[in-house]
C-alpha positions in Angstrom: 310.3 82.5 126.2 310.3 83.9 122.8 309.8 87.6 121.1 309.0 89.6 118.0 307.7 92.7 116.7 304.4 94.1 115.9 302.6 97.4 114.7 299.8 99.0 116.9 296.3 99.1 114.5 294.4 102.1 113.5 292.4 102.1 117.0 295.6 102.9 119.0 294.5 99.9 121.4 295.4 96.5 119.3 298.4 95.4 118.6 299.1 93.4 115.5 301.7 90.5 115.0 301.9 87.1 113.6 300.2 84.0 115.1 303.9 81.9 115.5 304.6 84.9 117.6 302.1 84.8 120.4 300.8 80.8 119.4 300.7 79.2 123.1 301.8 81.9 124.8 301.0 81.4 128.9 301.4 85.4 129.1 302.0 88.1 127.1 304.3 91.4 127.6 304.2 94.2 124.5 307.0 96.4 125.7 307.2 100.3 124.3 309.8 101.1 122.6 310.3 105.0 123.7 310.0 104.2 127.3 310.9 100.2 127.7 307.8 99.7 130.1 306.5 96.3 130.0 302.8 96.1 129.2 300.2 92.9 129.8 298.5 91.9 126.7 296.4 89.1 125.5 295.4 87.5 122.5 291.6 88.8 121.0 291.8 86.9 117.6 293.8 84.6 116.3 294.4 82.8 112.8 297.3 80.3 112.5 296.8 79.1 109.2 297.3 82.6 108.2 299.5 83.7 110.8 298.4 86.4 112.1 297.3 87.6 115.4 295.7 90.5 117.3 296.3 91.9 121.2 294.4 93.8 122.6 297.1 96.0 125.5 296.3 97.0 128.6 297.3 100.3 127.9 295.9 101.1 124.6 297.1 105.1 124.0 299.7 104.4 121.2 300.0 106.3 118.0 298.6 103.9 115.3 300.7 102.8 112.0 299.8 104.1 108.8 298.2 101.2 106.8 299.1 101.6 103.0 298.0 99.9 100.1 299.6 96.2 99.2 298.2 96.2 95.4 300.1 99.2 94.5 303.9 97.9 95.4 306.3 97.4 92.4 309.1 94.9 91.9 312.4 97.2 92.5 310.1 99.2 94.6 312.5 100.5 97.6 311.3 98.9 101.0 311.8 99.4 104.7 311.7 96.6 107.3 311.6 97.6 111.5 311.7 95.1 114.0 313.4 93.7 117.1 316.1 90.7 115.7 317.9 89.2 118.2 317.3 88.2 122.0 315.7 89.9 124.4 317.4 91.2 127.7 316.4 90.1 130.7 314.4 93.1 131.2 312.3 92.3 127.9 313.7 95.7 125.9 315.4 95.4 122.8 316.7 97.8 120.1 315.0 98.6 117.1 316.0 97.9 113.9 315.6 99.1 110.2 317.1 96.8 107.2 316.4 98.3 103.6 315.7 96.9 100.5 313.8 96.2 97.9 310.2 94.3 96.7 311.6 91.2 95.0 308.2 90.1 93.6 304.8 89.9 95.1 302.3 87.0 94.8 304.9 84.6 96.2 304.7 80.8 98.2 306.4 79.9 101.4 305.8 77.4 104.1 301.7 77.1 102.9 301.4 80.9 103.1 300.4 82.5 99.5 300.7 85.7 97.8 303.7 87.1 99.9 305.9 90.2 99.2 309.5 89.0 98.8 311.9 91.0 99.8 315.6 91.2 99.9 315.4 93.6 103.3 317.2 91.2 106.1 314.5 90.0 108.2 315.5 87.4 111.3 314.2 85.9 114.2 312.3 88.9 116.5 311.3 91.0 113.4 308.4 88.5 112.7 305.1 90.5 113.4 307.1 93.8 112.1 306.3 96.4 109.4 307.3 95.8 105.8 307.1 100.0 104.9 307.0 101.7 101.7 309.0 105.3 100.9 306.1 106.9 102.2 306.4 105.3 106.0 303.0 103.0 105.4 302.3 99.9 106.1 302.4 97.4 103.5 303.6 93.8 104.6 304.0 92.2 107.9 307.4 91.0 108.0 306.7 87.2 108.7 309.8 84.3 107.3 313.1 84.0 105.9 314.8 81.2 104.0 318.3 80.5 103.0 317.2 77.7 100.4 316.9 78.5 96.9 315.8 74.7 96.3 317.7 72.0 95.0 320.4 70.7 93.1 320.5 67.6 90.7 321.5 65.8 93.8 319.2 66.6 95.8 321.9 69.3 98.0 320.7 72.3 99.2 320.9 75.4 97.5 321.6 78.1 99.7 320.5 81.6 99.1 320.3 85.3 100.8 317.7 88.5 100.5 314.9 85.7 100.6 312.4 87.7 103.3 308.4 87.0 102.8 305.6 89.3 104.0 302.1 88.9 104.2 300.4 91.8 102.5 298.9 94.5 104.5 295.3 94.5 102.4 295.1 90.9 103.1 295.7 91.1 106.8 293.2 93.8 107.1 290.5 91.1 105.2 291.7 88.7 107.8 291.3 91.0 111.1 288.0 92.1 110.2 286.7 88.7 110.1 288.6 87.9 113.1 286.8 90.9 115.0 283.6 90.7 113.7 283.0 86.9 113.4 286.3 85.1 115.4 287.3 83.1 112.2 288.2 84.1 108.9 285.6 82.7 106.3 286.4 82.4 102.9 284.0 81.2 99.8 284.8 77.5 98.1 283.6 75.7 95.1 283.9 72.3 96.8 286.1 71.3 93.7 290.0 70.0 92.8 291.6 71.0 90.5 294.4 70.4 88.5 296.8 71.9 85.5 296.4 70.6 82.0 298.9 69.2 79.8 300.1 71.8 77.1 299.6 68.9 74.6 295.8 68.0 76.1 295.1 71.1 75.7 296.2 71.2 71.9 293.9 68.6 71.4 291.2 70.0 73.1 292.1 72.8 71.0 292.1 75.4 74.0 294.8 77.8 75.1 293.7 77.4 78.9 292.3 75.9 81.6 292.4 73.5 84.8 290.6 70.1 84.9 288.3 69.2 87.4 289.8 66.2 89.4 287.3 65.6 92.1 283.9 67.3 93.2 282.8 67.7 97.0 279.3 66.1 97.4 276.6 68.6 98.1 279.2 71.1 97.6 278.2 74.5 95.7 280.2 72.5 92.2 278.5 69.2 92.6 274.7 71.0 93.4 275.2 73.5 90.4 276.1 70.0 87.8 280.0 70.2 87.4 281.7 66.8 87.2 285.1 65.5 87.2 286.6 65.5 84.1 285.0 69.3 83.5 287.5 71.7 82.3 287.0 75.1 83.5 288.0 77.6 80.9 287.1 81.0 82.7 285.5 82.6 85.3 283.0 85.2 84.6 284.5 85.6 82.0 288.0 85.9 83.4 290.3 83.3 81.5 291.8 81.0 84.1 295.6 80.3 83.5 296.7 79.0 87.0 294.9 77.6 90.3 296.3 80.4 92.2 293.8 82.6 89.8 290.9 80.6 90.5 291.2 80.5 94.2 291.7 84.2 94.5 288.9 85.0 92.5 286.4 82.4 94.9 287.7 83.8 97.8 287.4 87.3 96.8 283.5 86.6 96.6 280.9 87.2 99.4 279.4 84.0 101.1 276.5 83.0 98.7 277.4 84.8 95.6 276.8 83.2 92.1 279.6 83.1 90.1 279.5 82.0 86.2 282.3 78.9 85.2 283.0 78.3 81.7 283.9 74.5 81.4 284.9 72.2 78.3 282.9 68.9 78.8 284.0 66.4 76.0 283.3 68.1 72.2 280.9 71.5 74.6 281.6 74.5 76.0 279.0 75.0 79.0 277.9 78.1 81.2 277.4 76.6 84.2 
């Protein structure tokens, strides 16, 4: 058996959590907090890749959260976690919780999930799934990892660290569940391209201030069918200057299915619109 948290949707009748939550689960119980009543719920969409998960309850008649805005947070912005840490009682009810804190940074990296809030609000095991809330009482993360490692020291010992809480942000979850509801996957737009960073001294040569080199093009791929090639730099897109992979790959998977996007790429001694 396990357990964790999770916020009931705008539609009063789903139930929103993370995927390592609920992830082959033979039954599922959401219990309400005000009463403690166990209620049967199963799993209507499901995305493990980006953790996160929807049930649909038995009983759907709960008061819905209040979704807020994720692109709006601050770092040093005060922050709000609620959840269920700990172990369940035998009769599956649990106390609620609140840890406070703070927004660390956003746009972080853990365990293969990107763009996270950090936070330095104590999240533990059975607050997974929970609400990351601003000032206001909205929504804007789903509490979903900790770590105590800070990385590594010159011999290769852990460095251990605390107030190092993730949480996936609310406007991407929402992206996620309505692809989840409306198709049963999440799709997301590719290039059919690696990439890779340039050397600072390359690029000196080159005589650019940016950009990420082409390492490998997916045949038939939207790249290879529009004539990039490995060994392309790509300089900006639409116009955007592109200074990391993380910025490329946001700005792709923003884009609607079958959009035409503009790449500016150095090949050799030219500088092509392609």
């Amino acid at each position: 058996t396990g357990g964790g948290s999770g916020i009931v949707w705008e539609d009063g009748t789903h139930v929103l959590t993370n995927a390592h939550v609920v992830l082959g689960a033979g039954s599922i119980k959401v219990v309400d907090p005000i009463d403690q009543k166990q209620i049967s719920a199963r799993v209507v969409a499901l995305s493990p890749c980006d953790d996160v998960a929807l049930l649909e309850v038995e009983r759907g008649n709960f008061k819905p959260a209040t979704i807020g805005d994720s692109k709006k947070i601050a770092t040093g912005e005060d922050v709000i976690a609620l959840g269920f840490p700990g172990t369940f009682t035998d009769s599956g009810s649990s106390k609620l919780t609140v840890t406070r804190g703070i927004v660390s940074k956003s746009g972080d990296t853990y365990d293969g999930l990107q763009d996270l809030i950090q936070t330095d609000a104590a999240i533990n095991g059975g607050n997974s799934g929970g609400p990351l809330l601003n000032m206001y009482g909205e929504v804007i993360g789903i509490n979903t990892a900790k770590t105590i490692n800070a990385g590594f020291d010159a011999f290769g010992a852990v460095i251990s660290a605390e107030g190092l809480g993730f949480a996936l942000p609310i406007n991407d979850v929402r992206l996620i569940i309505e692809h989840l509801i409306t198709k049963g996957f999440v799709e997301r737009a590719a290039l059919g391209v690696q990439v890779a960073p340039v050397t600072k001294a390359e690029l000196e040569k080159l005589g650019l201030k940016n950009g990420l080199i082409i390492v490998s093009v997916v045949r038939k791929g939207p790249a290879d069918i529009a004539g990039l090639l490995p060994g392309d730099i790509i300089i900006a897109c639409d116009s955007i200057r592109i200074l990391e992979q993380k910025e490329l790959v946001e700005y792709v998977s923003s884009q609607p299915i079958g959009a035409s996007i503009t790449l500016t790429v150095r090949r050799e001694e030219e500088t092509l619109d392609i």
